[in-house]
C-alpha positions as CSV (number, residue, x, y, z in Angstrom):
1,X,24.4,-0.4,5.1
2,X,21.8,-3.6,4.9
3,X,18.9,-1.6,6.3
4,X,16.8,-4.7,6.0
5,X,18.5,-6.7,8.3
6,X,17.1,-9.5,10.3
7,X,14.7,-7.7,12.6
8,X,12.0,-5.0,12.5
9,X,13.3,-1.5,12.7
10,X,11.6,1.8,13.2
11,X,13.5,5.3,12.5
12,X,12.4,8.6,11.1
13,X,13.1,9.6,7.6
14,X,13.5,13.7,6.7
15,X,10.4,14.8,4.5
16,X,9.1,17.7,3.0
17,X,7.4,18.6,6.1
18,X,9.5,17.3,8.9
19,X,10.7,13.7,9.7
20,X,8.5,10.5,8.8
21,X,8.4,7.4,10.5
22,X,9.1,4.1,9.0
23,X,8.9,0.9,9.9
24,X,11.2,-1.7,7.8
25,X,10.6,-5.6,8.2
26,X,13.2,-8.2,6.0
27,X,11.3,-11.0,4.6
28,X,11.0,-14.6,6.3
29,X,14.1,-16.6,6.7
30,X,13.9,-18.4,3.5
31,X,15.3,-19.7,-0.3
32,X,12.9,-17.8,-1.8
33,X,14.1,-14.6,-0.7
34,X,13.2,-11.8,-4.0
35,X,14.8,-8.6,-4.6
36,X,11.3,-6.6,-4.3
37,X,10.6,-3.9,-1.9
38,X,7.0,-3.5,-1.0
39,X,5.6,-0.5,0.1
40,X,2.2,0.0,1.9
41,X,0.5,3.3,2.6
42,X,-2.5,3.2,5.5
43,X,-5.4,4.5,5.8
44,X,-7.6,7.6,6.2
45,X,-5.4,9.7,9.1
46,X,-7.9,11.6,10.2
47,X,-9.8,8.3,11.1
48,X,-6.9,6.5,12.8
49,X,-5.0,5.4,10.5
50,X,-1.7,4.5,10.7
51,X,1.3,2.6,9.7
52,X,0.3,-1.0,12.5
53,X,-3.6,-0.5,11.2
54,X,-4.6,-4.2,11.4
55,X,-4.9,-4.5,7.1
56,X,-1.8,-2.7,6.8
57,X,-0.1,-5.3,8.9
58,X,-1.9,-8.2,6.9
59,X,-0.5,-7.1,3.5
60,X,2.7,-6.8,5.3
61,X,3.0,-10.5,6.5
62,X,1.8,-11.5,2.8
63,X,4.4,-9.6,1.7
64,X,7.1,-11.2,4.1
65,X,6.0,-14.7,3.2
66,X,6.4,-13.9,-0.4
67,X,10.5,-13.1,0.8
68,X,9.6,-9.5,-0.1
69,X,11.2,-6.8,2.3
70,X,8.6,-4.4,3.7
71,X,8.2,-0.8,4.2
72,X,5.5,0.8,6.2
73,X,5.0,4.9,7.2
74,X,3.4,7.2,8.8
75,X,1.6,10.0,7.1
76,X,2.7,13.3,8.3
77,X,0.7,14.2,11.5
78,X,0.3,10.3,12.6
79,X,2.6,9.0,15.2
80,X,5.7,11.1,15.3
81,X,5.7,11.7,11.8
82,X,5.5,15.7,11.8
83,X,3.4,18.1,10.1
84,X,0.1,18.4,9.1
85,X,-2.9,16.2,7.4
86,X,-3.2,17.8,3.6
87,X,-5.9,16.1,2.3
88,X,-4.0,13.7,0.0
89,X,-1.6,16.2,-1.3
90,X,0.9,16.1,1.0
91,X,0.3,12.5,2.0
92,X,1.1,12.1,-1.7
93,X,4.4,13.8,-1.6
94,X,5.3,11.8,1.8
95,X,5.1,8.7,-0.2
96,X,7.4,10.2,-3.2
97,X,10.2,11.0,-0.2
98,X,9.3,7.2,1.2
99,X,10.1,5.8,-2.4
100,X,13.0,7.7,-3.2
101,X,14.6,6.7,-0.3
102,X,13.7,2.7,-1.0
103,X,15.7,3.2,-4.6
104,X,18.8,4.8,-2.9
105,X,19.2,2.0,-0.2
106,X,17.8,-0.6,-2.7
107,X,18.9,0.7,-6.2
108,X,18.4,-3.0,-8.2
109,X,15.5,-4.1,-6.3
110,X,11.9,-3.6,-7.8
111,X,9.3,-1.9,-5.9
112,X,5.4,-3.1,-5.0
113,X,3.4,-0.7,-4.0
114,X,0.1,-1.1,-2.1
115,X,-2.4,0.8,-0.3
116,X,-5.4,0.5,2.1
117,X,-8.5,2.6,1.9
118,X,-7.1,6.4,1.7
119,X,-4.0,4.7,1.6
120,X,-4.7,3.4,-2.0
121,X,-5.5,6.4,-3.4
122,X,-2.3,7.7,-2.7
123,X,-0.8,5.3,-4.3
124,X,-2.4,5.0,-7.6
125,X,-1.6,8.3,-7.4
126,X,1.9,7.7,-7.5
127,X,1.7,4.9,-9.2
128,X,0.1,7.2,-12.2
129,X,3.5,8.7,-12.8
130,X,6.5,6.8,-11.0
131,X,7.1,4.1,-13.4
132,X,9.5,2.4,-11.0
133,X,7.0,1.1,-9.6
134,X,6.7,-3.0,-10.8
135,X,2.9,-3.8,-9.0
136,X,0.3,-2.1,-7.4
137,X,-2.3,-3.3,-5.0
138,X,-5.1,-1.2,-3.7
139,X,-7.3,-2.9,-0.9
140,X,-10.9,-1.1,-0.2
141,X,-9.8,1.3,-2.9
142,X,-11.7,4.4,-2.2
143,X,-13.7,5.3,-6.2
144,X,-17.1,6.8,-4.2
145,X,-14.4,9.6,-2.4
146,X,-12.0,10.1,-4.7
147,X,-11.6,10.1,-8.8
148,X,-9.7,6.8,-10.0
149,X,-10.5,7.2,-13.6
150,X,-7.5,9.8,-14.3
151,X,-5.1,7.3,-13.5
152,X,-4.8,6.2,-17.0
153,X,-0.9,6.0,-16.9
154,X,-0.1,3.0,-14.5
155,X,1.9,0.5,-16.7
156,X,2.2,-1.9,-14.2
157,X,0.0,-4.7,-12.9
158,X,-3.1,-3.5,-11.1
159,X,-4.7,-5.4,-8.4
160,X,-7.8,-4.6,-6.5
161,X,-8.9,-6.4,-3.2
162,X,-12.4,-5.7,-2.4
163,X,-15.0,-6.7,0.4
164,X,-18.2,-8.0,-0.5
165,X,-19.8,-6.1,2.3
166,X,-17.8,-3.1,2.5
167,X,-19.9,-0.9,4.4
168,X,-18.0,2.1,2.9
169,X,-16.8,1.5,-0.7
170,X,-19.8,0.0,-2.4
171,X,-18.7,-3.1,-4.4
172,X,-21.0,-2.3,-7.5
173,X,-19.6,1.3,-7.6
174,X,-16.0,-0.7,-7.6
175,X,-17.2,-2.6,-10.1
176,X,-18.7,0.4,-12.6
177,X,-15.2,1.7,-12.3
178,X,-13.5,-1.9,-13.1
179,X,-15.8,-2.6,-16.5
180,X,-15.0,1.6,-17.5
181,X,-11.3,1.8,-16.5
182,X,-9.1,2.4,-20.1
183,X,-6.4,0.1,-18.2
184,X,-6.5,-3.1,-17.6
185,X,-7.2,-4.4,-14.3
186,X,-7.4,-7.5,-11.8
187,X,-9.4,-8.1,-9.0
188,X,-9.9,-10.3,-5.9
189,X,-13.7,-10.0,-4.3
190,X,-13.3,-11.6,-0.4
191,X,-17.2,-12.8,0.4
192,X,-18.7,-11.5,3.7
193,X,-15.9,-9.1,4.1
194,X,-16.4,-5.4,5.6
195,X,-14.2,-2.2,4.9
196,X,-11.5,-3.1,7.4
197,X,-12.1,-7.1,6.9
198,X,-12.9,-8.1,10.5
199,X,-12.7,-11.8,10.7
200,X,-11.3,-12.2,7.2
201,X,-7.8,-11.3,7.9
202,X,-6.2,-14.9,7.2
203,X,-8.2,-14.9,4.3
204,X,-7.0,-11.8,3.0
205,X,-3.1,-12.7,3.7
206,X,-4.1,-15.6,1.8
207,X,-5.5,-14.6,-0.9
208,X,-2.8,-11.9,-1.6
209,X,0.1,-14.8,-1.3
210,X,-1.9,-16.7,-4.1
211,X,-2.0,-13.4,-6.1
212,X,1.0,-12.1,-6.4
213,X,3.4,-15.6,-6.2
């Protein structure tokens, strides 16, 4: 079954704590079409976050004009995703039942893996010891919340996407962590943006198509 067909679909998945929901986009109508899947994972769900957050849905049309099919989820507890939040525990293994499926219906294609806020977190986290896993981006990743440093065992290329003016992720903390990482690391610094990028949206799409072409 071509689950990535030509339209936006969204279905619920069975996870460890009841059904997820996911939301599946094909990329643009092009030649360049790549046999990548990206996956995003959103931010905080106890502050709103979910799966059509407005920086979720940016990475997700950077992704589709790169010709990269898209997955998005809900963590359980958002939307009609069931269960409980878990405080980054759980979240994490919703993601490891999200990317399990992506390599049954997708078994040759490589996987990107991105995350917002919370949502990036989670996915270094994964990314620390799924080695299917062919890119990762983190936007607004959160290092004054949670400990980056112990992911020391990503082996693929790391990109961070920070706000000048995040209001919650202080850039020079971002950066203490970027000069003492023992991996190496890229990053892309978006001037007068805030936490959730209000305003700089296009510019963020943007500047994530430059980065990862």
């Amino acid at each position: 079954m071509n689950f990535f067909s030509e339209k936006t679909q969204t279905f619920l998945l069975d996870g460890l704590s009841g059904k997820l929901e996911i939301m599946i986009t094909p990329p643009a109508p092009s030649d360049s079409k790549k046999s990548i899947v990206g996956v995003i994972c959103h931010p905080h769900p106890l502050y709103c976050g979910t799966m059509r957050n407005k920086v979720v849905t940016t990475v997700a049309k950077a992704f589709k004009q790169l010709g990269v099919k898209t997955v998005r989820f809900n963590f359980r507890g958002v939307g009609k995703s069931e269960g409980y939040y878990d405080d980054a525990m759980g979240e994490t293994d919703d993601l490891r039942v999200i990317l399990r499926w992506v390599k049954k219906v997708c078994p040759n294609d490589e996987i990107w893996l991105a995350g917002f806020s919370f949502g990036s977190y989670v996915a270094a986290k994964v990314a620390n010891t799924n080695h299917d896993i062919t890119r990762l981006i983190t936007i607004a990743p959160t290092v004054h919340h949670y400990n980056y440093y112990v992911f020391t065992n990503i082996s693929c290329p790391w990109l961070l996407v920070l706000g000048a003016e995040d209001e919650f992720v202080p850039l020079e903390q971002v950066k203490i962590f970027l000069e003492q990482s023992s991996i190496p690391l890229r990053y892309i610094v978006i001037e007068q943006a805030s936490h959730f990028f209000h305003g700089k949206l296009i510019e963020l799409r943007e500047a994530l198509v430059r980065a990862l072409v």
